[in-house]
Phi, psi and omega in degrees: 000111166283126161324179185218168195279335164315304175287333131342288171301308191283340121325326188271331192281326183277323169277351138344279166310316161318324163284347182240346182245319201249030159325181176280350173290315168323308195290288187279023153270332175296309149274044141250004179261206180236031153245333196082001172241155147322149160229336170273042160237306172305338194268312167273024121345281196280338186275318189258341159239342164116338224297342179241053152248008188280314192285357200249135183346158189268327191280010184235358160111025189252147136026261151098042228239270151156222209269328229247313163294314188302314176312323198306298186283356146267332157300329151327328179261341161310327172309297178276346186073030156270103206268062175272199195276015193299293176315302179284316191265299202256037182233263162293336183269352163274334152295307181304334184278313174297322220261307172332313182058026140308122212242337127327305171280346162300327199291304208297306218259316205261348187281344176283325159327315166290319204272329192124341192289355171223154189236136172252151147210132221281121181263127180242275200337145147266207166309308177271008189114197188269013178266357168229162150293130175259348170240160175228140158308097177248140163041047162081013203220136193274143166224122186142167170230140177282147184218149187054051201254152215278174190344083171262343182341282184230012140350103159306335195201109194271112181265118180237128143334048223238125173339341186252005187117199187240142188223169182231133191229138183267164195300337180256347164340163181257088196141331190284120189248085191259127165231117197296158149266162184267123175236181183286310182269130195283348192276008212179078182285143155236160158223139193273128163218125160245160203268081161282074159095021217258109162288150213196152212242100134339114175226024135128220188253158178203138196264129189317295177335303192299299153321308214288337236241318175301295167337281169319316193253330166301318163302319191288308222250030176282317193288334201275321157306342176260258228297340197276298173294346174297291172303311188302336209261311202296326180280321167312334172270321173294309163324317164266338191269152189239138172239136166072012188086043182183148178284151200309318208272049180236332177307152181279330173321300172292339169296304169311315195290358186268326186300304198268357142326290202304292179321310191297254199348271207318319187293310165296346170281245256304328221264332204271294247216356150290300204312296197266099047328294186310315178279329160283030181230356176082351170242101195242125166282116168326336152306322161292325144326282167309329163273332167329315200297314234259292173283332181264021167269314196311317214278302181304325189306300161316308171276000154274297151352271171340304211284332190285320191288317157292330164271017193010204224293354146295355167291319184282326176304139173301352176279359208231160206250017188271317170283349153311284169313317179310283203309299200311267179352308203280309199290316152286052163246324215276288186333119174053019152084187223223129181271147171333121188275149324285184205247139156192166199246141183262151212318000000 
């Protein structure tokens, strides 16, 4: 995917920000807060670039930019390990909502979502994962917990996913049971709600393939941005620590091993940003899709390694942003469940 000169700018503009607001200092007050986000980098996110208005219609008070922008700016944040509501809410939960086509709830809903003012979050998962519902319709009614679910916390406005379509449900019902869970990566609350017995507004049907398919390339290219950044710490470092009178990263041993680090990341963006190209133009193969899923989980998992083994016993320690990354990487292999070995496309 060639960049456009916009989208370029609208990337260089985020990553700008970032740099100056969502430092690493930024990430850990944001996980000691009581979202687990920075909230004043989101609130100049949305108020000075726009970011969770890109994926959404112009008629709905949004950008109206699409997906392929909206990504841009989740790899960007991958890149710092800055989790706001960009990926659950102003991704998917703004997908999940268009693919619904309820149009009342669009009118009603995504122009406060473009501003930051309302957070959605998407309720899928069951226990095992996303290959099942975690909630069911009984007698018109929702029952059942949602399990891993992206800002469930604190969402205003709650989509839950069910074999009968998507309801919406508000964040304050009378039923609703929000619980944070403890997870690996401290940089990335999930949560389990659960559903008693809860009434909830239809807004239609939604083809599963399609979420997953979204779903699946903001982790690629969330991951492509973490691994990018993996690499930048590691050639900065190697640059400075010194052994044997020179710095480490002049050995050839460590030159190689930086080269195909370097090689993994380029392979995951073309491949992660051939997939959502594709997919924001409506003609995407799933396979393609599957494999995106597939190598930028392998390419990150692999270059944060790397990144923990060059920096030895200083990679483990809490001061240093590397066991941060370790963590991010294992907990998005996990994230919106894993497509099928070996991959083939059909006959």
């Amino acid at each position: 995917m060639s960049l456009s000169a916009e989208q370029q700018e609208l990337a260089s503009t985020v990553r700008a920000v970032l740099a100056k607001h969502g430092d690493s200092a930024a990430v850990r007050r944001g996980i000691e807060g009581p979202r687990g986000y920075d909230e004043q980098l989101w609130r100049l996110l949305c108020e000075q670039v726009g970011v969770a208005a890109l994926a959404i219609p112009e008629e709905f008070g949004g950008i109206g930019a699409g997906l392929v922008e909206s990504l841009l700016v989740v790899e960007e944040l991958g890149h710092t390990l800055s989790a706001p509501p960009m990926l659950g809410s102003a991704v998917l939960g703004v997908r999940a909502l268009l693919l619904a086509g309820d149009a009342e709830a669009t009118e009603r809903l995504l122009p406060e979502v473009a501003e930051g003012a309302r957070t959605l979050a998407l309720c899928w998962a069951g226990r095992r994962g996303w290959d099942e519902f975690g909630v069911a319709v009984t007698d018109g009614k929702l029952t059942g917990t949602a399990h891993y679910v992206l800002d469930g916390a604190y969402a205003d406005t709650l989509l839950v996913l069910t074999a009968d379509g998507l309801f919406e449900v508000d964040g304050t019902a009378d039923g609703v049971a929000r619980t944070t869970v403890p997870t690996q990566d401290p940089s990335r609350r999930l949560a389990e709600i659960g559903f008693d017995g809860v009434a909830a507004r239809r807004l239609g049907a939604v083809e599963v393939d399609r979420l997953r398919e979204t779903a699946w390339l903001a982790v690629a290219a969330e991951q492509v941005g973490a691994a990018q950044r993996c690499l930048d710490l590691t050639v900065d470092y190697t640059g400075s620590r010194v052994q044997f009178g020179r710095p480490i990263g002049s050995f050839q041993a460590l030159k190689h091993r930086m080269a195909d680090m370097y090689v993994q990341v380029e392979s995951a963006r073309s491949i992660a940003h051939h997939a959502i190209a594709a997919l924001a133009a409506g003609d995407v193969d799933p396979v393609d899709v599957a494999a995106a899923r597939l190598y930028c989980t392998d390419a990150l998992n692999a270059v944060v390694s790397e990144m923990v083994q060059m920096h030895g016993g200083i990679a483990i320690t809490w001061e240093h942003d590397a066991h941060l990354f370790f963590k991010r990487a294992h907990g998005l292999a996990q994230l919106f469940g894993y497509p099928a070995r070996p991959l083939a496309r059909p006959a």
